[in-house]
Every structure is written in structure tokens, then in C-alpha cells.
C-alpha positions as CSV (number, residue, x, y, z in Angstrom):
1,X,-16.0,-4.3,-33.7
2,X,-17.6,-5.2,-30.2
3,X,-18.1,-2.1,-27.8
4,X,-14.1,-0.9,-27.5
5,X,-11.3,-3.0,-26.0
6,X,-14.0,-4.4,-23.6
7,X,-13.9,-7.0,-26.1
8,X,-11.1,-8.1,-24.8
9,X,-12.9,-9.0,-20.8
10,X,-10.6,-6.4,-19.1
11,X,-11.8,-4.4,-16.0
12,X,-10.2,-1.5,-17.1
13,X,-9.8,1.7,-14.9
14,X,-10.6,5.6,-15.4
15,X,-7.7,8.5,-15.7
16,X,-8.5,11.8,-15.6
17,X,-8.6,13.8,-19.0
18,X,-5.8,17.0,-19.4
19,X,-6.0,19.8,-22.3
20,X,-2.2,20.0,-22.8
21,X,0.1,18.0,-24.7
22,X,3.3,16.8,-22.9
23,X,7.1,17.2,-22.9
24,X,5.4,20.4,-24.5
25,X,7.8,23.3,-24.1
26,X,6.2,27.1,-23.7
27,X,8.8,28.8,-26.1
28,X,9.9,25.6,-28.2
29,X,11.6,27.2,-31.3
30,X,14.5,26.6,-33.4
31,X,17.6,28.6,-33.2
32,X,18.5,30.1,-36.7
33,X,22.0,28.6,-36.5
34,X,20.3,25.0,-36.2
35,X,18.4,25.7,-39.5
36,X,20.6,23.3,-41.3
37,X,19.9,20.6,-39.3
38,X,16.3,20.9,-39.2
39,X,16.3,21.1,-43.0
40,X,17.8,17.5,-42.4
41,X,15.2,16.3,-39.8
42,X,12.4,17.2,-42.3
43,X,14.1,15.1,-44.8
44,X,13.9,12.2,-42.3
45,X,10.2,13.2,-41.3
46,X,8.8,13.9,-44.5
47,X,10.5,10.9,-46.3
48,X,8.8,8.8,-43.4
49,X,5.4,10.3,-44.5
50,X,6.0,9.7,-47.9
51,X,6.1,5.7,-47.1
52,X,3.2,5.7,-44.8
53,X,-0.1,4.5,-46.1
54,X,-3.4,3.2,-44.8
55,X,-4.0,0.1,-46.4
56,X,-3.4,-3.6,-46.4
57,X,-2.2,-6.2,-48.7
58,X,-2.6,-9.5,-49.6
59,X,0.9,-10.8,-50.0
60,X,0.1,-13.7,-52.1
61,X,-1.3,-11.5,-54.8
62,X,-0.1,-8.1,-54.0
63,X,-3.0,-6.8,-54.4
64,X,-4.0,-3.6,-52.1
65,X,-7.3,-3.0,-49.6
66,X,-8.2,0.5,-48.2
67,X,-10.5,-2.2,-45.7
68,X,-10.9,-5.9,-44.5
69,X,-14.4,-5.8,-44.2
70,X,-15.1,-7.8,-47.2
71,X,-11.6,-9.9,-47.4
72,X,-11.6,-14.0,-46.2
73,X,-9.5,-14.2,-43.6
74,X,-6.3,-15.3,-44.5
75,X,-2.6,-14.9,-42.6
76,X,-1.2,-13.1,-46.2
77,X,-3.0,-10.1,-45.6
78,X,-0.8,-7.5,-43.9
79,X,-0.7,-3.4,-42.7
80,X,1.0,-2.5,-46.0
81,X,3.1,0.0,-44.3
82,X,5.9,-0.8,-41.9
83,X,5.4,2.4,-39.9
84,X,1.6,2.0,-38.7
85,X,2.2,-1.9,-37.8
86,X,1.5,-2.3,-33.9
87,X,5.0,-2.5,-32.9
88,X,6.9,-1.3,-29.7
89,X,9.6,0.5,-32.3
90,X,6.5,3.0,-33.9
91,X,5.7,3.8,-30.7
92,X,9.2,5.4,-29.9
93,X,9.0,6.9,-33.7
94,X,5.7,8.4,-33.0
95,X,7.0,9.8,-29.9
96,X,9.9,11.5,-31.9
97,X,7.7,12.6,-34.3
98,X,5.3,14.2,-31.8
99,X,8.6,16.2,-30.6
100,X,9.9,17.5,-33.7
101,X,6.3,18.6,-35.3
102,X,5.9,20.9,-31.6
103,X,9.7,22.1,-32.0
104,X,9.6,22.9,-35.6
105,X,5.9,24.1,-36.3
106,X,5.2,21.2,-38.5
107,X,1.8,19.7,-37.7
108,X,2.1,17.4,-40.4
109,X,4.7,15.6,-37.9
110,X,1.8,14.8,-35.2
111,X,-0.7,14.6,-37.4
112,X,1.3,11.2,-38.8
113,X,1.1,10.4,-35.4
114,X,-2.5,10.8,-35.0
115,X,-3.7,9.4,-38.1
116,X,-1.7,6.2,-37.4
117,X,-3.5,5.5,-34.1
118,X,-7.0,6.7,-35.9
119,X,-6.0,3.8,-38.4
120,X,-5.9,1.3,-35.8
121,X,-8.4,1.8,-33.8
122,X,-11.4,3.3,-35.7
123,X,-11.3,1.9,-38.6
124,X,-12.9,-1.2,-37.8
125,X,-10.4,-3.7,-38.6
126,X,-9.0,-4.8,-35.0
127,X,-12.0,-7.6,-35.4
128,X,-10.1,-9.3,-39.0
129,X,-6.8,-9.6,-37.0
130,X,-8.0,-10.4,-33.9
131,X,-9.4,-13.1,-35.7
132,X,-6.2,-14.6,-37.3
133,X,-4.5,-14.3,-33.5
134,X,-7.3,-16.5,-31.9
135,X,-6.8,-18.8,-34.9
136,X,-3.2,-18.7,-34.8
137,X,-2.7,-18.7,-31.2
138,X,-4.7,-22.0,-30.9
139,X,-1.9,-23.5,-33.2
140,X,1.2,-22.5,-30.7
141,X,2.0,-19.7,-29.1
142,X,5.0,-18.4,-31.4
143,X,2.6,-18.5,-34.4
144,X,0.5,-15.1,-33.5
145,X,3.9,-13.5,-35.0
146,X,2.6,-14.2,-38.0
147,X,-0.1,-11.7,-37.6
148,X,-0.2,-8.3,-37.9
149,X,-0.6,-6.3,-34.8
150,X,-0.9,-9.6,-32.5
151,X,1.3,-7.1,-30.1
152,X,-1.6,-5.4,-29.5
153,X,-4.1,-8.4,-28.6
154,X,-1.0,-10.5,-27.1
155,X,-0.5,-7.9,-23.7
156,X,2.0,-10.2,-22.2
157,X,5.3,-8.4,-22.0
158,X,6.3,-4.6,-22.4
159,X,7.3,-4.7,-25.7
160,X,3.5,-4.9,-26.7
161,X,2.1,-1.9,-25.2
162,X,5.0,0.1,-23.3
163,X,5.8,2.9,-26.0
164,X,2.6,2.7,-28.2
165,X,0.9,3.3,-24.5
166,X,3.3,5.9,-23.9
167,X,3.0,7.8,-27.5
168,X,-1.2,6.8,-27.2
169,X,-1.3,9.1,-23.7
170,X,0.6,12.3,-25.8
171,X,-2.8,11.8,-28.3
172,X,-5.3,11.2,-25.5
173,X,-4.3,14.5,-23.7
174,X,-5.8,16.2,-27.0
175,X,-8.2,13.6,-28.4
176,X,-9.5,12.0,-25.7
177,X,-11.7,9.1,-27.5
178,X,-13.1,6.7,-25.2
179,X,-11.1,3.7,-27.2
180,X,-8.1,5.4,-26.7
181,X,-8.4,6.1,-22.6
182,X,-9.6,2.1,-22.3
183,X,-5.8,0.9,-24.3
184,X,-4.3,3.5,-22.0
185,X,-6.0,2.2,-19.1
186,X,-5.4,-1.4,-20.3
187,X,-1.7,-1.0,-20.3
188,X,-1.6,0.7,-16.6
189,X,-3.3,-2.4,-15.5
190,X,-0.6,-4.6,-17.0
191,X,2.1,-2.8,-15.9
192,X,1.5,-2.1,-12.5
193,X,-0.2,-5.5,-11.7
194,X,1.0,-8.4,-14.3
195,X,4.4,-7.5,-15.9
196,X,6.9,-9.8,-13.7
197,X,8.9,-8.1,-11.4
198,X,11.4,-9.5,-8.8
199,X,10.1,-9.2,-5.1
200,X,11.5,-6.4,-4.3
201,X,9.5,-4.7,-7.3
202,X,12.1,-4.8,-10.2
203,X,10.5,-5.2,-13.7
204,X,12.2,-8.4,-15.2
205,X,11.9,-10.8,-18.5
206,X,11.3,-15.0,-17.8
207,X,13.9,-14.8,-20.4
208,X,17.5,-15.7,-21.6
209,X,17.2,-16.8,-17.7
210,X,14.0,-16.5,-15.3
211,X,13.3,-13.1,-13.8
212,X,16.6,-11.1,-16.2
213,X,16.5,-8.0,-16.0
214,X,16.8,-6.3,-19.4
215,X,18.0,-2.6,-19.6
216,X,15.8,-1.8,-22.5
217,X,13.0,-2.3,-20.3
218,X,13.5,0.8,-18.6
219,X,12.5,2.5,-21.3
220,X,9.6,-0.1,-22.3
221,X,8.4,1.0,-18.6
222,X,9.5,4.3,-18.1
223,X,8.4,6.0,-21.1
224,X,4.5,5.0,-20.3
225,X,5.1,5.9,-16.5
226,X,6.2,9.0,-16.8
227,X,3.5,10.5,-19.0
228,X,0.6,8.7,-17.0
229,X,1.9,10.2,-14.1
230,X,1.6,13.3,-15.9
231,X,-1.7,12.6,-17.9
232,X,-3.1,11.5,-14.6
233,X,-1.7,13.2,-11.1
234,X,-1.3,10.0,-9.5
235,X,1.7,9.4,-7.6
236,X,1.9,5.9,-7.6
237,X,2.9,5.8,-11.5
238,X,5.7,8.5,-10.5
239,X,6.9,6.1,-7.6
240,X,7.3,3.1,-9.8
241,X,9.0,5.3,-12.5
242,X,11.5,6.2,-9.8
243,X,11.6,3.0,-7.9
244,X,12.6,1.1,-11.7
245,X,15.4,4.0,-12.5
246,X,16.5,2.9,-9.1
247,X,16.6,-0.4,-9.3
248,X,18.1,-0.8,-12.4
249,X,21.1,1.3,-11.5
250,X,21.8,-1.1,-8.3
251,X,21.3,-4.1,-11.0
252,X,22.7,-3.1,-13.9
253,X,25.5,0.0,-13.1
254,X,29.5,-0.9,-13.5
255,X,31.4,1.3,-11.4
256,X,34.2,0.5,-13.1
257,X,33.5,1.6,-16.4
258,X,31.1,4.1,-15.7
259,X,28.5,2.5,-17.9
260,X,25.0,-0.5,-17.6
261,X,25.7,-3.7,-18.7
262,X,22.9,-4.8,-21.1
263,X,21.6,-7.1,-18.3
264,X,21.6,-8.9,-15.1
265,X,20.5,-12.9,-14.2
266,X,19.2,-13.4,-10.5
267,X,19.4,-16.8,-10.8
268,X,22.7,-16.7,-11.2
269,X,23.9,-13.7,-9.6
270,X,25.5,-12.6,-12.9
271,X,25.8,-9.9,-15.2
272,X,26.0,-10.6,-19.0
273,X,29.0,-10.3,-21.3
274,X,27.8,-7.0,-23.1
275,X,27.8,-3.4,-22.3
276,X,25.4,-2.9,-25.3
277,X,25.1,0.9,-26.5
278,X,21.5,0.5,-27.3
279,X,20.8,-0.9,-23.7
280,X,23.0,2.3,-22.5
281,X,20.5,4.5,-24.6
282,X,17.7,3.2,-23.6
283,X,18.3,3.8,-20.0
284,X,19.3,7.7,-20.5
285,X,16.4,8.4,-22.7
286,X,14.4,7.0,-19.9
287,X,15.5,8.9,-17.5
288,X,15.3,12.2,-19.4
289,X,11.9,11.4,-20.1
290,X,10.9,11.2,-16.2
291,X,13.1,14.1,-15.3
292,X,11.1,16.0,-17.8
293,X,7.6,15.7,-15.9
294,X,8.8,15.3,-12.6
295,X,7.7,18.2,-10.2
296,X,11.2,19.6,-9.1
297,X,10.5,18.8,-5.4
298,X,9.4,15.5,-6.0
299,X,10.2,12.9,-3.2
300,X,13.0,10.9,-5.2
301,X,13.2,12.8,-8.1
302,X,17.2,14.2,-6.6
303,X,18.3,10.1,-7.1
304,X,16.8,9.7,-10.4
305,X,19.2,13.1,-11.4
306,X,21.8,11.9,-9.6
307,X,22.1,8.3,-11.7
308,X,21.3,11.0,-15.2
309,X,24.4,12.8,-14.4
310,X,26.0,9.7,-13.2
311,X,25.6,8.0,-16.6
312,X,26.4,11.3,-18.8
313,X,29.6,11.2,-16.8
314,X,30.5,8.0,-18.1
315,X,29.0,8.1,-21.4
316,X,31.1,10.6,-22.7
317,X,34.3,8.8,-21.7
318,X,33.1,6.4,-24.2
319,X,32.6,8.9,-27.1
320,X,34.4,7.7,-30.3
321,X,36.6,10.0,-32.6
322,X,34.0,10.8,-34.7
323,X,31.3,11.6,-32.1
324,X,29.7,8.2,-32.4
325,X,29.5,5.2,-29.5
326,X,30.1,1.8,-30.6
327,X,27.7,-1.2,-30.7
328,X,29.8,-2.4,-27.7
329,X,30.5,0.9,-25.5
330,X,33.8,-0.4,-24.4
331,X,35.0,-2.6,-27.4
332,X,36.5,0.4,-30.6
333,X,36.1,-2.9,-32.6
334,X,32.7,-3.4,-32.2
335,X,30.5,-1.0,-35.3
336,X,29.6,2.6,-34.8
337,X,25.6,2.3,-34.4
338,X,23.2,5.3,-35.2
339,X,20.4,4.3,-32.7
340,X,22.1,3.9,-29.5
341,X,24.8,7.0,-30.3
342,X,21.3,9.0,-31.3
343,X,19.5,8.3,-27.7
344,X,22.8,9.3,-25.9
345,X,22.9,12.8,-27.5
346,X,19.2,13.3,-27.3
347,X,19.9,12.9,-23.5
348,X,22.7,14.7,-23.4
349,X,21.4,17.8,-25.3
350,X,18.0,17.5,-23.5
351,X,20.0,17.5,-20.4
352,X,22.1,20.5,-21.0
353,X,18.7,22.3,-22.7
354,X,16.6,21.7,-19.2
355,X,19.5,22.8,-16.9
356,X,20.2,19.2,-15.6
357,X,23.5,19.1,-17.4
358,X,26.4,21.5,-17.3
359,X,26.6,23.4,-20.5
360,X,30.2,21.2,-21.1
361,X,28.3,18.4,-22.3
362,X,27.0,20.5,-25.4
363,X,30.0,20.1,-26.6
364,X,29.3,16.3,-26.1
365,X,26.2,16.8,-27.7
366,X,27.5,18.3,-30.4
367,X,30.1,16.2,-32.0
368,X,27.5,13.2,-31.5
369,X,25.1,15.1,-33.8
370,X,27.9,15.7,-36.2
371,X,28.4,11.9,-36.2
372,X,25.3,11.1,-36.9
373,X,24.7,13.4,-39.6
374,X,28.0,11.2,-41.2
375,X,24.5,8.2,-41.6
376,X,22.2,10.2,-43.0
377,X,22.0,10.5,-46.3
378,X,20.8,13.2,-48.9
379,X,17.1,11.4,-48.9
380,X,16.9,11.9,-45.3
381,X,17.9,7.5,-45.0
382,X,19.2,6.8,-41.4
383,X,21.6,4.2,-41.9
384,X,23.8,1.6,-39.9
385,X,21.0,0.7,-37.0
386,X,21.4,-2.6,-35.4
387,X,18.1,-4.7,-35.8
388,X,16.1,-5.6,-32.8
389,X,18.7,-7.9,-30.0
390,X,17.6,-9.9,-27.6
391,X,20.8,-11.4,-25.0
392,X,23.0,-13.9,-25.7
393,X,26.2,-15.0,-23.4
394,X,28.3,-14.3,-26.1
395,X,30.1,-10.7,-27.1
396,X,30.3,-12.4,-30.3
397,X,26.7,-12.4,-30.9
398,X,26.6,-8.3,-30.4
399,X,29.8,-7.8,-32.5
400,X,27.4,-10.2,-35.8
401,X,23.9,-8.1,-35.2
402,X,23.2,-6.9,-38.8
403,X,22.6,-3.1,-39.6
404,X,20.1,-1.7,-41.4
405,X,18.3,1.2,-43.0
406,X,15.2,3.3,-41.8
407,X,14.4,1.2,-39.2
408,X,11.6,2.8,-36.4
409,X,14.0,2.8,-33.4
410,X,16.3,4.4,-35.1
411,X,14.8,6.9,-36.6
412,X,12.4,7.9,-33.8
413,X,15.5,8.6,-31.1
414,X,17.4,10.9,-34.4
415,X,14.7,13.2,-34.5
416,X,14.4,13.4,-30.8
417,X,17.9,14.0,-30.7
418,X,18.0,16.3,-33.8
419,X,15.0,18.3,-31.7
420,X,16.8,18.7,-28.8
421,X,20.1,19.7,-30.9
422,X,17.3,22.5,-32.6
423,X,17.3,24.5,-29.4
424,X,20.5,23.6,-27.6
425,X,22.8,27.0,-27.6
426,X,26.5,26.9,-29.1
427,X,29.1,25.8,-26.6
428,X,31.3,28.2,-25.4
429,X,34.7,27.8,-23.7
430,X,34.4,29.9,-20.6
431,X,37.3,33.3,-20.7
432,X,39.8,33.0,-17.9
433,X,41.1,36.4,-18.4
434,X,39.1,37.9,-15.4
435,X,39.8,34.9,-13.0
436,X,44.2,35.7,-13.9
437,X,42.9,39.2,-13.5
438,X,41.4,38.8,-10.1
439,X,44.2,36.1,-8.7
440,X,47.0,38.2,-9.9
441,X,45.3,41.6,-8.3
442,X,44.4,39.6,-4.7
443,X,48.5,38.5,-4.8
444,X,49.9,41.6,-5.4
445,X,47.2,42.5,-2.1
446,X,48.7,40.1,-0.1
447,X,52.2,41.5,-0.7
């Protein structure tokens, strides 16, 4: 492979190195009454280890490669394994991994983490695939899907690098490999200066519409902003994180209902038809995630609470019977959907566990977990999560997104949540008996 990501003609910047690993918290234990559900979050975890491997295949014959040194290059040879492909959904799996082997004591968890990334990077196949995306992109553009990991050569949107950067920055801080700090670097770069924004600075997508802005990119942005502001020092990756949070509560925000609609055309001036749970997630676990490196007297950091509390306020008016949200927040029709119900207690808990949240919301918290337990099976499978959804005009087209099994965004945001849920105390209805005591002792005063 040709000296790092250099390869790739990047100028690429310099961050400063740090010895400790983030969201890291000083007495992260489990409390003994949570036992039961981190006997279930290992099922998820170790399950996922269980189906991770470090080789390719050649789908025509099935055959299996620990290397592609020696291999022709062909388009059927493939990362064998779903969960070390170079996919925005592993990056928000690793992240939830990362959390639950610091919570739990299991190293095993960010060693997955780590040994995924070593996989990538150093084992000296980036040069075989960046081969079949040259060859493919010459073709057309949509072809380099075809290929492996053509997220990580393609660097055009935030779906290629926004929560693999972020999830890279949590190994850097303890394995600081020069390969690693140059992606890391490579990512700032793109964000900052070459994802499109609107003029007044608002990340946005060329697509359904020109310059739409997506919810889920909060979280595409957010997540890697936050922990290079931390990793770093530098301000101006906290001021974006804030300025986007921002932003995308004047865009996106319903006053009505108390809830984001999935997204926002500025061509038009319109919102679309959905208030997608996912897109509701997404925007609360980004938030969390600043909140949690923010300094407390940081200049803006009071707004970004304020819109946290804001959406917990109306998320739980959404709350189904069960403890679940529905695909569409506002529509008991619409499916009950793991992911999306998954990121709203993982905020809410995290909330509640940092002091950002009354402890009112635990309750919250709670009967979400409970639901979500209800689609996990005995095998530690995480069932009913909508696939990947881009935007269509339609509320049809949301109702009709299939559901599957063990998919990455799913299971990532569970074991964020279940971490969260690992150390959040019991609620507890507060005793009134003192405050009768006191009002009936201050009227019989006044008499």
C-alpha cells in the first residue's frame, strides 16, 4: 500500500494526540439490580463476535481468503463479514460496543472494535479494493457500490466517513497509528470544508431536492464533531457541533407536535410528510453525544440543552403502550421499530444518568428498555429494525420499509441504550407525606 492515505493526494492536517478514551466515565459500573439486562447485552455483544471474521470471499466460488495479495482482481470478492465492511452503520455499532466493553469490564467489546479498524487499515488490502473502485468508478458513478468499502475511498457525503471517523477518534486516543490520525484528519477536512451546507452554514444533502436537509445527518456530523473537539481542544469543531444542533432545530422542529420532521426542502420552503422515529433518534443521540464532552460553561452549550430537554419533552408524549415509538412517531398505525425506540431511551437514560434530565424520565427510560427487551430474543437477535430510508414525499413509503434482523444501526444504539440502562438508578415516586405535613402545620399557623 502507498505511504498511508497520502495515496489518496489529500493535504491532510495534524490533531494533537490524548491518553484517555472518551465518553469514558470515572466510576462506570453496573448496578446489581441491572444484572439481568447486561446478561442480555452480552448475548447481543458476544453473538456479534461470534459472526465477525477477518477474511474475504469470492462469491462466485465461496471460497475463503485470510488476504488479497495473491487473488486477480475481480468485483466477487467481498469482506466476508457484514460487521467489519466500511459502512456508516459499524461505525455507530463500534461506538456502542466501545460503551458497553468500558461499562461492563468486558474488553473483548473494544477489542472487536479495534481489531476491525486494524483489519482495515493494516492489513494491506485497501490497495485490491481501491483497485476495483477506480475500475468501477470509471464505468458510472453508482457502480463503486458494488465494491466493498468504496465508502471509504468515495469521501463525498457523511455517510462515508461521519461515524467510522467518529468511532476511529475513540481508538486514536489510545492507539494513535499515524494511518489512523491521517483518516481522522481526512474526514475533518471534508466536513468542515466540502460537505454542502446552506449559506448560512447548515449541513445539507443535493438530494430528494438540492440542499435538503436530512435529520439523520446530525448524527452523521455530530458524532465525529463532538469527539474531535474532545480528541483535539479546538473550538471550532465544538462551534459547528453547536451551530448544526441549532440549525437543525429552527429547520426541522414542529411546535406542534413537539417532535423533527425527518426533513426540510429549501427549495421549496417545505417540510416532508414524515416524522420518522429513526430521524427523531438520531437527533437526540446527537445531542447527548455533544452534551457529553461539552465543558459546562461552554459558550452555547445552555441552547444545545435547552433543544435535549425540549425533544425529551415531546418524545415521551409519543411513547407507545408498550414502551416502544412507532416507525412514524405520530401515526399508532405505523410498526413499532427497535432502532429508533433504542436511540430515544439511550438519550433519555443518559440524560437522566448525567443530571441533564429530571429523574421522571427514568421512568421513561425504563418502560422503553422493557419494550425493547419484547425484540430480543433468547440468542441475543435484535429484531424488527427498519432497513436503511432515504425520503420519499409519501407516508406511504415509511409505513412499507421492511424490518429486519441484526442489522448494525440497530444493534449499536441497543447496547448504548442497554449501557446507559446498566447504571441508571430505579425510579422513585417522590413521598408527599412531609409536604401535607408542612402545609397542614403552616395552616393551622395562620389560624
Amino acid at each position: 500500500m502507498k505511504s498511508g492515505l497520502f495515496y489518496w493526494g489529500i493535504i491532510l492536517f495534524s490533531i494533537h494526540s490524548v491518553s484517555s478514551s472518551l465518553f469514558a466515565q470515572e466510576s462506570s459500573k453496573v448496578l446489581e439490580f441491572r444484572k439481568p439486562a447486561e446478561q442480555v447485552l452480552k448475548k447481543i455483544a458476544d453473538r456479534i463476535l461470534s459472526e465477525t471474521t477477518y477474511r474475504f470471499i469470492d462469491a462466485e466460488t465461496g471460497k475463503t481468503y485470510t488476504s488479497t495479495k495473491e487473488l486477480p482482481v475481480k468485483l466477487s470478492v467481498k469482506v466476508e463479514s457484514r460487521y467489519n465492511d466500511w459502512h456508516y452503520t459499524n461505525g455507530v455499532l463500534n461506538i456502542g460496543m466501545n460503551e458497553l466493553g468500558k461499562i461492563a469490564g468486558e474488553k473483548q467489546y473494544n477489542e472487536f472494535v479495534d481489531k476491525n479498524f486494524d483489519f482495515v487499515f493494516t492489513h494491506g488490502d485497501l490497495d485490491y479494493f481501491r483497485q476495483l473502485y477506480d475500475a468501477q468508478k470509471k464505468k458510472d458513478w453508482n457502480s463503486v457500490r458494488q465494491v466493498n468499502w468504496h465508502m471509504l475511498f468515495r469521501m463525498v457525503r457523511l455517510d462515508d466517513c461521519g461515524t467510522l471517523g467518529a468511532s476511529l477518534i475513540e481508538l486514536y486516543a489510545k492507539d494513535s497509528r499515524k494511518i489512523y490520525k491521517e483518516y481522522i484528519d481526512l474526514v475533518a477536512q471534508h466536513i468542515l470544508h466540502t460537505e454542502p451546507r446552506l449559506p448560512d452554514g447548515t449541513i445539507s444533502r443535493y438530494w430528494p431536492h438540492e440542499c435538503t436537509i436530512w435529520a439523520d445527518d446530525l448524527f452523521m456530523s455530530v458524532s465525529f464533531l463532538a469527539r474531535m473537539g474532545n480528541l483535539t481542544g479546538e473550538r471550532k469543531y465544538y462551534d459547528d457541533a453547536i451551530h448544526q444542533v441549532k440549525q437543525y432545530n429552527k429547520y426541522l422542529w414542529d411546535d406542534e407536535k413537539k417532535i423533527f420532521y425527518h426533513c426540510y426542502h429549501t427549495d421549496s420552503k417545505q417540510h416532508g410528510a414524515a416524522f420518522w422515529a429513526r430521524a427523531n433518534g438520531w437527533m437526540f443521540m446527537a445531542e447527548a453525544d455533544l452534551l457529553s464532552v461539552l465543558p459546562e460553561d461552554y459558550p452555547g452549550r445552555g441552547d444545545v440543552l435547552k433543544i435535549f430537554v425540549q425533544q425529551a419533552e415531546g418524545l415521551t408524549r409519543w411513547q407507545s403502550e408498550n414502551g416502544l415509538w412507532h416507525q412514524l412517531l405520530d401515526k399508532n398505525d405505523s410498526y413499532l421499530e427497535t432502532s429508533a425506540s433504542a436511540m430515544v431511551v439511550f438519550g433519555f437514560a443518559r440524560g437522566v444518568n448525567r443530571g441533564w434530565l429530571d429523574q421522571d424520565y427514568s421512568y421513561v427510560a425504563e418502560r422503553g428498555w422493557e419494550g425493547i427487551l419484547s425484540h430480543i430474543d433468547e440468542n441475543g437477535n435484535v429484531k424488527n429494525i427498519c432497513v436503511g430510508t432515504g425520503i420519499m414525499p409519501a407516508l406511504s413509503f415509511y409505513y412499507k420499509r421492511p424490518v429486519e434482523s441484526n442489522i448494525p444501526m440497530g444493534e449499536g444504539p441497543v447496547l448504548r441504550a442497554g449501557g446507559e440502562i446498566l447504571q441508571m438508578k430505579k425510579y422513585y415516586e417522590r413521598p408527599a407525606d412531609a409536604s401535607y405535613d408542612r402545609i397542614m402545620k403552616e395552616a393551622k399557623e395562620k389560624k
